[in-house]
N, C-alpha and C positions, 0 to 999 in steps of 0.2 A: 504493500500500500504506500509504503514511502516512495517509491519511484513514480508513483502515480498523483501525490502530491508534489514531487516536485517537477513534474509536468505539467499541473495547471498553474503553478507558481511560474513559470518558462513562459509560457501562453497566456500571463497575465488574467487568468480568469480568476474568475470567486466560485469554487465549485463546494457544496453541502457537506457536508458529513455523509451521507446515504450516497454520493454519486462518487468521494472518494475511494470508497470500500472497493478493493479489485474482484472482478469476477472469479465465477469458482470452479471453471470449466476447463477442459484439458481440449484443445480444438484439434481435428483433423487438418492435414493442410487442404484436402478442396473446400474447406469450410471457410479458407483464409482468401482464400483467391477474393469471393465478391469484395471484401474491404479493398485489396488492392486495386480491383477492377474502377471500385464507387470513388476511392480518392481520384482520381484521373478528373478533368473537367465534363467528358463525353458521359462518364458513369455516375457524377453526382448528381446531373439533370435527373436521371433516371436509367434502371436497372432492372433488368429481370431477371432472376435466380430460379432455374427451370431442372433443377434436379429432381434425382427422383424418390417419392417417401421412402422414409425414413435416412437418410444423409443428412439432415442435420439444418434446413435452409432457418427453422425458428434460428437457431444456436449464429448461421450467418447473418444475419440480419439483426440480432442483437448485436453482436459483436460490431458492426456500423455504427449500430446507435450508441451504445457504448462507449467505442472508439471516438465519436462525433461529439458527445457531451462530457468526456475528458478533454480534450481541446479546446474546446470551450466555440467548435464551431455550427452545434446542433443547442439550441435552448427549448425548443417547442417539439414537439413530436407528437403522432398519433399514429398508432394502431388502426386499423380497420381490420375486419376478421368477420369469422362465420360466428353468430351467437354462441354454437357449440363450443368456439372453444376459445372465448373471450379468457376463461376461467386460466388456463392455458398459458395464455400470453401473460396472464398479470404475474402467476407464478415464476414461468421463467426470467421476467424482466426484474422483477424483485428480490426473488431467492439467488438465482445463476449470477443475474448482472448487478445485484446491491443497485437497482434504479427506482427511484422514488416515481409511483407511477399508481395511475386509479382507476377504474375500469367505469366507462360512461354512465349511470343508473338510466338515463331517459335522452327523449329527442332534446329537451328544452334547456337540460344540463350541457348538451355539445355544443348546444345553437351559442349558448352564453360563453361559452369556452373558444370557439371560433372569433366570438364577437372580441375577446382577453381577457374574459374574466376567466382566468385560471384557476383562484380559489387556491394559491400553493402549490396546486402542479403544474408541472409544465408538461409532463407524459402523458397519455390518458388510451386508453384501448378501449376502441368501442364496435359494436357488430356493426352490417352495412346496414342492416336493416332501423335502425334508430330516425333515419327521415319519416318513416310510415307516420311519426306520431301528428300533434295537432297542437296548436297553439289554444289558452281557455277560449278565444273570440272564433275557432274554429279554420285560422289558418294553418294551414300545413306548414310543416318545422322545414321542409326541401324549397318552398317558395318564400320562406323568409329569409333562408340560407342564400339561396341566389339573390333577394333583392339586397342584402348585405357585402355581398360580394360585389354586384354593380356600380351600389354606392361608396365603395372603397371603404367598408365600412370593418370587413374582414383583415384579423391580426393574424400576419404572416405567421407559415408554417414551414421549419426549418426539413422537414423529413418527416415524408409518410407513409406508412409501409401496409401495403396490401398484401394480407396473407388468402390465398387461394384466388386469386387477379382474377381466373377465369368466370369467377360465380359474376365479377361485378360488369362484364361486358354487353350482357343483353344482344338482345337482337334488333332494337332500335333507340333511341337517346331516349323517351319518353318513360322509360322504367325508370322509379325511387333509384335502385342501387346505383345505377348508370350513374344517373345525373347526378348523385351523391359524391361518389368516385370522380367525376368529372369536376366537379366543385370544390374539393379536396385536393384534386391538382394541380389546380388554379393558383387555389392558395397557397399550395407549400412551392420550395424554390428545390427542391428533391424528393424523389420518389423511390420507394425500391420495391417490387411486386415479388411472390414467390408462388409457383403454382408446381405439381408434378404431372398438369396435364396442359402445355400449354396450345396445344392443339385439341381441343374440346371436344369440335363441331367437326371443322373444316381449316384448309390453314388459314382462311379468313381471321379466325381468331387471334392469330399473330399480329396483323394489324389493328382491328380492335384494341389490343394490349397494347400498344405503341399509340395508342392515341390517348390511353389514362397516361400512362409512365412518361413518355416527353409528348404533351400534346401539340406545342408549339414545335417540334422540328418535325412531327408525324403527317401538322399538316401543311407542311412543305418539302416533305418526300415523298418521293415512288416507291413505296413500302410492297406493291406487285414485283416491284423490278429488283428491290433486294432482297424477297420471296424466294423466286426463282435462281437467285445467284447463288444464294445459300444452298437452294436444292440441289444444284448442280455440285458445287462443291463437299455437299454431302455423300452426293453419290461417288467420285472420285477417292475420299479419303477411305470408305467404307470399300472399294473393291481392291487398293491399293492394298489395305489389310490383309485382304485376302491371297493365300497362297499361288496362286494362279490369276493375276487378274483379269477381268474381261476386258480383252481389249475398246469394245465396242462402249463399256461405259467410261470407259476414258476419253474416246474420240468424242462422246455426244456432253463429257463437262467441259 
């Protein structure tokens, strides 16, 4: 713990008692790889961590935040996750990472949290589904979010990490989760999603995903054209493996 005080001390930050405490985790190195990939400028915009269950993507994606709120260059953070397993997240972020952090109770609690009333925390894990709720006047907690958002009325979010990306894509903008997801990335200045299906549906989904995680460079790329390049290079790496390769699928990557 002493070298990690005097890392925020180096970094000039004021960091708690509770975010001092060093985690208590033994990492694998593919666990290490997304921190190195997300410090780079291209991977703090946003990242997607597409391994597959059980490798460990919770254990990567703390270790970010972790990493990010010893530096003292992550302050605000949220969790988005499936209800099931809010319980989940609060555990590992508190127990594994010593991260002071509080799992969302309602819509109207994130709405205010959004708006900076933190209330003491700055962490908070909440499910997608928390926009469903309603305001007492009977406005919806997703259409108060966006008119907060418009009016620059929303306090910047340092890193937001979607666990299971794929639930939050929908099949058109007009779903809760979507728009939730969408308005969440808005606001944060990073993103890191984790899914073990990132092809769900179709590889459509792929794009989908790149439009929560960097929306801004998503819609200004040919996210078809780097579809297919990856494919291609997928299939060349994949026969090269092979003892024998096909010629044929080397000529056609």
């Amino acid at each position: 713990a002493i070298s990690e005080v005097c890392l925020a001390i180096q970094h000039g930050t004021e960091m708690s008692q509770d975010l001092v405490q060093k985690h208590s985790i033994d990492f694998m190195p593919h666990q290490l790889r997304p921190l190195s990939l997300f410090q780079g400028d291209a991977g703090r915009e946003g990242l997607l961590i597409a391994d597959e269950v059980g490798t460990g993507k919770t254990y990567a994606a703390g270790l970010i935040l972790h990493n990010g709120l010893m530096e003292g260059k992550i302050r605000r953070a949220l969790v988005m996750c499936p209800k099931s397993i809010e319980g989940k997240w609060h555990s590992t972020l508190s127990r594994e990472f010593r991260i002071k952090c509080s799992t969302v109770s309602s819509g109207r609690r994130l709405l205010s949290w959004l708006e900076g009333d933190t209330n003491g925390v700055d962490v908070l894990v909440s499910s997608f589904d928390k926009a469903r709720a309603t305001l007492e006047d009977g406005t919806a907690i997703i259409d108060k979010m966006e008119e907060i958002l418009r009016e620059g009325r929303a306090s910047e979010i340092d890193l937001v990490i979607f666990d299971e990306v794929h639930r939050v894509i929908g099949r058109s903008e007009g779903t809760l989760r979507r728009r939730l997801a969408q308005l969440i990335s808005l606001c944060s200045s990073s993103r890191v999603g984790l899914t073990a299906t990132p092809v769900w549906s179709d590889a459509s989904d792929i794009r989908e995903i790149s439009e929560i995680l960097r929306p801004l460079v998503a819609s200004n790329s040919d996210i078809d054209s780097m579809i297919s390049q990856q494919s291609r290079f997928t299939v060349a790496v994949n026969s090269l493996k092979q003892e024998n390769p096909d010629d044929r699928d080397l000529q056609e990557a």
